[in-house]
C-alpha positions, 0 to 999 in steps of 0.5 A: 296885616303886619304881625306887629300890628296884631300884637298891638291892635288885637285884643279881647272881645267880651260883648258879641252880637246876637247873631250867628257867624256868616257863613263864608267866614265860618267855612274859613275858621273850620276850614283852618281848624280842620288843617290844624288838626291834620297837620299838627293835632294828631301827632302832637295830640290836641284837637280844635272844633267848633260848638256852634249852639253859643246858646247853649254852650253858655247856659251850661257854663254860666257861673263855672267858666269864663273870662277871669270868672264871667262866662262870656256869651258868645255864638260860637265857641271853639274847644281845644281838646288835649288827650291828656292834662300834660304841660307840653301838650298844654304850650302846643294846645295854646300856641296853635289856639292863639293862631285861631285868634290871630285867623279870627282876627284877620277875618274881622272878627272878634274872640276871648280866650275863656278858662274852664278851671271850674267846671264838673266832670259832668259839663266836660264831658258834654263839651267833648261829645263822646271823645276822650281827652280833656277839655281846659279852654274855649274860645269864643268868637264872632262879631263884636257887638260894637266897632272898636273905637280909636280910643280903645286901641294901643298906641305906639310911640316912637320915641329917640330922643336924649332920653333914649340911652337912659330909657333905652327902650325908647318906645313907649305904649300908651294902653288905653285898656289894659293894666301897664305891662312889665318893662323889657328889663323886668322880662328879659335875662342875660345868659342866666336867670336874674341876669338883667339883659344890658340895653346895648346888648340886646341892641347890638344883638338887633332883637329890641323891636323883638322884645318890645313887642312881644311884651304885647302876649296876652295872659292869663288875668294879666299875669305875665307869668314869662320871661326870656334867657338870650343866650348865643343864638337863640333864647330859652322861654321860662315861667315863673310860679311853675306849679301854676298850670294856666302859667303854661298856656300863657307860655304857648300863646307867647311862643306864637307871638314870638314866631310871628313877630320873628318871621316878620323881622327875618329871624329864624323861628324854630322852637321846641319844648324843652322838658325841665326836670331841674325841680326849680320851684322859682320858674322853669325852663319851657322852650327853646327859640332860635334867635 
């Protein structure tokens, strides 16, 4: 499947079957799991496992975490562990989850990202089973209790008309399920923060369909705590509300969206983090994307 396609069509399963994963599909994720944390998980330090008992996992969680505050039953859950509450290990933690999502997904499966800000040190110790390290989002998974139907997915319209030039971006999504999502002047600057990316530019530069569909990152409640700073050849990812730690987790997820989506469009895709010591109370600086 297309990326593009995912970032569109791909979203949040609340209500699951009753019913364990089948089990090829469940060796496919721990399979994809186990290479996640061998290839990158240990140097940057995170970790991905499975907590396959839903039953339980729910019933202790119920009422401290979940999907903006309802636990969401599920029969399986997937932890990421950090070895520590850290920011850059929190942007690594999400992008490679929301890469767990995109494999679930692919499987036919659905998933929901559930936050733990309120659970006890008691119930996150229990969820780490004896290992060390922090444990601040789960991932449920397994098969929706009911077939999407057309009318809950995202539509795409393309449309080029005599209006293009003045709503240049001429793409309009109708969402059928979700609050609308900030326009691609609302998120995207120009050289420096508050500087509003001129519509020819971004043409010119040919990353329009970029950042049009990259507006499709899921976040937190909503929120859309990102934006982006095109720069020559490449671009800075920053968030707003810096002081606000889910804004990071947010920021991961984007930056996988961000590396699909440029891979399918053959741009370049390297990304590191960027360590923003600035102080900036407004937003701060998180990654830096080659364009």
């Amino acid at each position: 499947m297309k990326f593009r396609e995912f970032t569109v069509n791909s979203h949040s399963t609340r209500e699951f079957v009753d019913s364990s994963v089948e089990e090829r599909d469940m060796n496919e994720v721990q399979t994809y799991l186990d290479e996640l944390n061998t290839s990158v998980g240990q140097e940057k330090g995170f970790s991905l496992f499975v907590l396959k008992n839903g039953a339980d996992v729910y019933s202790d969680l119920e009422g401290s975490g979940g999907y903006g505050g309802l636990m969401i039953k599920s029969p399986h859950y997937i932890a990421l562990r950090l070895d520590k509450a850290d920011q850059e290990l929190e942007v690594y933690g999400a992008f490679y989850m929301q890469s767990v999502v995109k494999k679930i997904y692919d499987l036919g499966l659905g998933s929901c990202w559930i936050t733990l800000k309120e659970i006890s040190s008691a119930q996150e110790e229990k969820l780490l089973a004896g290992q060390t390290g922090t444990i601040q989002h789960l991932l449920a998974f397994g098969k929706p209790a009911k077939k999407e139907a057309k009318s809950d997915r995202h539509t795409t319209i393309i449309n080029c008309d005599t209006k293009y030039e003045q709503n240049p971006y001429g793409i309009t999504m109708i969402n059928t399920s979700d609050d609308a999502r900030l326009s691609v002047v609302d998120t995207i600057f120009l050289q420096n923060w508050g500087n509003v990316a001129p519509f020819k530019e971004m043409e010119k530069r040919g990353v329009l369909d970029l950042l049009y569909y990259v507006r499709n990152s899921p976040s937190y409640q909503n929120g859309q705590p990102c934006r982006l700073i095109l720069k020559d050849g490449y671009a800075e990812l920053c968030v707003v509300n810096p002081e606000q730690e889910e804004n990071y987790t947010d920021a991961g997820i984007m930056l996988f969206t961000l590396e699909g989506l440029a891979k399918e469009l053959s741009f370049p895709s390297n990304w590191h983090f960027i360590q923003d010591d600035s102080g900036n109370t407004e937003y701060r600086r998180v990654a830096h994307f080659d364009l």
